[in-house]
C-alpha positions as CSV (number, residue, x, y, z in Angstrom):
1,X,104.2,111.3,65.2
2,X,102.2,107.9,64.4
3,X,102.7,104.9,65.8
4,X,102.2,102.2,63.0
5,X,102.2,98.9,65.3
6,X,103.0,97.5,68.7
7,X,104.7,94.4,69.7
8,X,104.1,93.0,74.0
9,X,105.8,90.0,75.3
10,X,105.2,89.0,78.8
11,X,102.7,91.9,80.0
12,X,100.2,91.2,82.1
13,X,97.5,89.4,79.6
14,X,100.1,88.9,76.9
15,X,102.1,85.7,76.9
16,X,105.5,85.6,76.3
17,X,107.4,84.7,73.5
18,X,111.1,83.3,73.5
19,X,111.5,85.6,69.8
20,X,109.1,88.8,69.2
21,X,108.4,88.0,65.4
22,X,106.1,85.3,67.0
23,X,104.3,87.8,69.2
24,X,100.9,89.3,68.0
25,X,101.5,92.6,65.9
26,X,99.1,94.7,66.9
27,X,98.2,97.7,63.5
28,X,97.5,101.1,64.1
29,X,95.3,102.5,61.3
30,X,96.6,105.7,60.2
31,X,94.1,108.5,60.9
32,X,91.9,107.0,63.9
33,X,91.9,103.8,66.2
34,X,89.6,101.9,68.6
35,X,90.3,99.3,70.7
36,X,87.9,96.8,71.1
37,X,87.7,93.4,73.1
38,X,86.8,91.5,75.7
39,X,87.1,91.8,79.4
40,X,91.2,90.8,79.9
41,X,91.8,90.7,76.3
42,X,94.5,93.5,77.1
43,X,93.2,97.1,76.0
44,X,93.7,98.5,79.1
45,X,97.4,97.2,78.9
46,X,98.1,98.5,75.2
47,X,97.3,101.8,76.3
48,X,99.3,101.7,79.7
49,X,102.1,100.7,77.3
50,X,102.0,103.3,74.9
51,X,101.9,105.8,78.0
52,X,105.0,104.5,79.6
53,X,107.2,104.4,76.1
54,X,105.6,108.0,75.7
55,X,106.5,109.2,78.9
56,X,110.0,107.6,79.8
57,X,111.1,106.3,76.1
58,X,110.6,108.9,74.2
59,X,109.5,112.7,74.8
60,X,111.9,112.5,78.0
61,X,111.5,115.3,80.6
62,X,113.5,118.3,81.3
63,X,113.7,120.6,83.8
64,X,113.2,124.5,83.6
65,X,114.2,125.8,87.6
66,X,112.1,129.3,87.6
67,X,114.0,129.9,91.0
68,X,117.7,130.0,89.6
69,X,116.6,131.8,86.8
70,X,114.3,134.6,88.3
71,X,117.2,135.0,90.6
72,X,119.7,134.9,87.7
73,X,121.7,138.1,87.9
74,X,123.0,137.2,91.5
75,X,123.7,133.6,90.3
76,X,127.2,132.4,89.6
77,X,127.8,130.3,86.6
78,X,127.6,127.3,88.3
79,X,124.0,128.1,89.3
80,X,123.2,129.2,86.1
81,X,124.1,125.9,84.7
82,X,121.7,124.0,86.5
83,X,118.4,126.4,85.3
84,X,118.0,123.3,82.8
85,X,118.1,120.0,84.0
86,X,117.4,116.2,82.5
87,X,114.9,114.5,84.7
88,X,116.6,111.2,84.2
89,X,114.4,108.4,85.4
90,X,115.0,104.7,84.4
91,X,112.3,103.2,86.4
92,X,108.6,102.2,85.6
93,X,107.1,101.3,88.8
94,X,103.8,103.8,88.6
95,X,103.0,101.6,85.6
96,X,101.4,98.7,85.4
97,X,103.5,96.4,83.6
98,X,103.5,93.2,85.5
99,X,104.7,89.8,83.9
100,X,101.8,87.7,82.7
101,X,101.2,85.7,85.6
102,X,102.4,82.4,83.6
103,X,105.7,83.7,83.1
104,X,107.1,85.7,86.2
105,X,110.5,84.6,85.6
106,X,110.7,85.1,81.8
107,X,111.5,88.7,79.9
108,X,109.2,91.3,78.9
109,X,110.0,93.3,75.9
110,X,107.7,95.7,74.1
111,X,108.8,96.6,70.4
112,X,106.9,99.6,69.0
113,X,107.5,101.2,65.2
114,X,106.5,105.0,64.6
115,X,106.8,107.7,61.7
116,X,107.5,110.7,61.8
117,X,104.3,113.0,60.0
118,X,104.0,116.1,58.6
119,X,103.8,117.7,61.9
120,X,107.4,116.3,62.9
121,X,108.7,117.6,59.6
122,X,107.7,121.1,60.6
123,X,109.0,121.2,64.2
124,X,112.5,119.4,62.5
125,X,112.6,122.0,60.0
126,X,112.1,125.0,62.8
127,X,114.5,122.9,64.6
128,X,117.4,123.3,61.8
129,X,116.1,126.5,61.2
130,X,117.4,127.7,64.4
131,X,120.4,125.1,65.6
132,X,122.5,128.1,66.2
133,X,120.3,130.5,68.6
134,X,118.7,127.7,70.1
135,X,122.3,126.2,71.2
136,X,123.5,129.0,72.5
137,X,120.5,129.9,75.0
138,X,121.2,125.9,76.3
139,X,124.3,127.0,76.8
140,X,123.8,129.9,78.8
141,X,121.5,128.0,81.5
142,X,122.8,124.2,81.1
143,X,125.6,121.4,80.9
144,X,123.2,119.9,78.1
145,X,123.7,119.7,74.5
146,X,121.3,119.9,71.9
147,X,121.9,116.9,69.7
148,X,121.8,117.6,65.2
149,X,118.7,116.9,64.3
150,X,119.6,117.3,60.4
151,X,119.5,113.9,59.1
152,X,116.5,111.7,60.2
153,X,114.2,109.1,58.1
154,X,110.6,108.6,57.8
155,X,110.1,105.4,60.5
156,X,111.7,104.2,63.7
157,X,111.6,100.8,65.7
158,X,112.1,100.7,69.2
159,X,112.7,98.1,71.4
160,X,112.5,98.2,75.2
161,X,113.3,95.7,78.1
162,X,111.9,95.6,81.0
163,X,113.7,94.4,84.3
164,X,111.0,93.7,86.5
165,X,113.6,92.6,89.5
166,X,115.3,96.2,89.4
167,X,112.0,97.8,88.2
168,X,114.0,99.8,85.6
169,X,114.3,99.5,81.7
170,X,116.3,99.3,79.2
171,X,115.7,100.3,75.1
172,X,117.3,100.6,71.7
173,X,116.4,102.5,68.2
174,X,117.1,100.5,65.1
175,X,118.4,103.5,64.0
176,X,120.2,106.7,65.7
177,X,120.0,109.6,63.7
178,X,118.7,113.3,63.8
179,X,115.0,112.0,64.2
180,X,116.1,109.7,67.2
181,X,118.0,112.8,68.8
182,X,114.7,114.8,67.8
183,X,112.1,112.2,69.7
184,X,114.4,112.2,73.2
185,X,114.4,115.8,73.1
186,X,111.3,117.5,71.8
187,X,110.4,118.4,75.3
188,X,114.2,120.2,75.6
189,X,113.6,122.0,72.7
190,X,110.4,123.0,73.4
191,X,111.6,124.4,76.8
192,X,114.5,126.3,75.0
193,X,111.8,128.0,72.5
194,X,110.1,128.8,75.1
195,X,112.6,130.4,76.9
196,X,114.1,132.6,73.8
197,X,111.3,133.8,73.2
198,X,110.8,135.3,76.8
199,X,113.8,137.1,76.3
200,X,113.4,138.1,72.9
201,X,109.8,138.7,72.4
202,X,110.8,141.4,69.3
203,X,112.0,138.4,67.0
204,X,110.3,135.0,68.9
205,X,110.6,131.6,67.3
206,X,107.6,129.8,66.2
207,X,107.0,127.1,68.6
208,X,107.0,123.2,68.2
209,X,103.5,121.7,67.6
């Protein structure tokens, strides 16, 4: 995944804007990317935000409980159910995301735009690959669902609202497709490789990059 540019309004160094198209687009090059600027110019802040919207926006975390399942044969369904778990977490307070000091009581929104590479191509393709297998070993350990990741497109735009007097966030895809369903869960489906191939080590899947 690539992200191709990043929108802030209302963080910390950044000054809000009433409507985003006014606010500074800030280009990611492609292959590599430096930030440069002064002292306060707000480099330390892009990189806190891309952290958070990697962290809590997309790539969301899920929970494997070794316990229940080392213990599984003695577990009743309802146990068993519970061996995978969404970490659901709405809040952003161990990040540093503070209005801009000249507008405390005006929104923040951060508006990001990524595209999917060749890498995401080749974990989407295992992905559909395997839809069946993979469902069925969710099934066995969780109430989750594995969302179709069959029809996706090449970009994505995100938007995200922060509500600093709750300290929890909001966010919306321009889209909602397979490649949105794919972003929110990698980490699942990474878990759920994982785990099939622990059990079936003859015939394992090939991982997600």
């Amino acid at each position: 995944m690539k992200i191709k540019s990043l929108k802030i309004s209302n963080v910390l160094s950044f000054k809000y804007h009433n409507n985003l198209t006014e606010a500074t687009e800030i280009a990611f090059d492609s292959d590599l990317n430096i930030l440069i600027g002064q002292n306060g110019s707000g480099k330390s802040t892009v990189l806190e935000v891309i952290n958070f919207i990697f962290k809590r926006v997309i790539f969301k975390q899920y929970y494997f409980n070794e316990g229940i399942y080392e213990q599984r044969k003695d577990q009743s369904e309802g146990n068993l159910k519970q061996i995978f778990t969404f970490g659901e977490n709405a809040t952003y307070s161990e990040f540093r995301l503070n209005p801009n000091w000249n507008y405390e009581n005006q929104n923040q929104t951060l508006q990001i735009r990524i595209e999917l590479d060749s890498i995401d191509i080749k974990n989407l393709q295992i992905l559909n690959g395997n839809k069946e297998i993979l469902s069925q070993t969710l099934a066995k350990y969780s109430n989750l669902k594995l969302d179709s990741v069959d029809i996706y497109q090449k970009e994505y735009l995100i938007e995200i609202h922060l509500d600093k007097k709750k300290g929890e966030f909001t966010f919306s895809f321009d889209k909602e497709d397979g490649g949105t369903n794919y972003l929110k869960q990698y980490n699942l489906y990474k878990e759920i490789i994982n785990l099939y191939n622990r059990e079936n080590q003859e015939s394992p899947i090939n991982n997600l990059f």
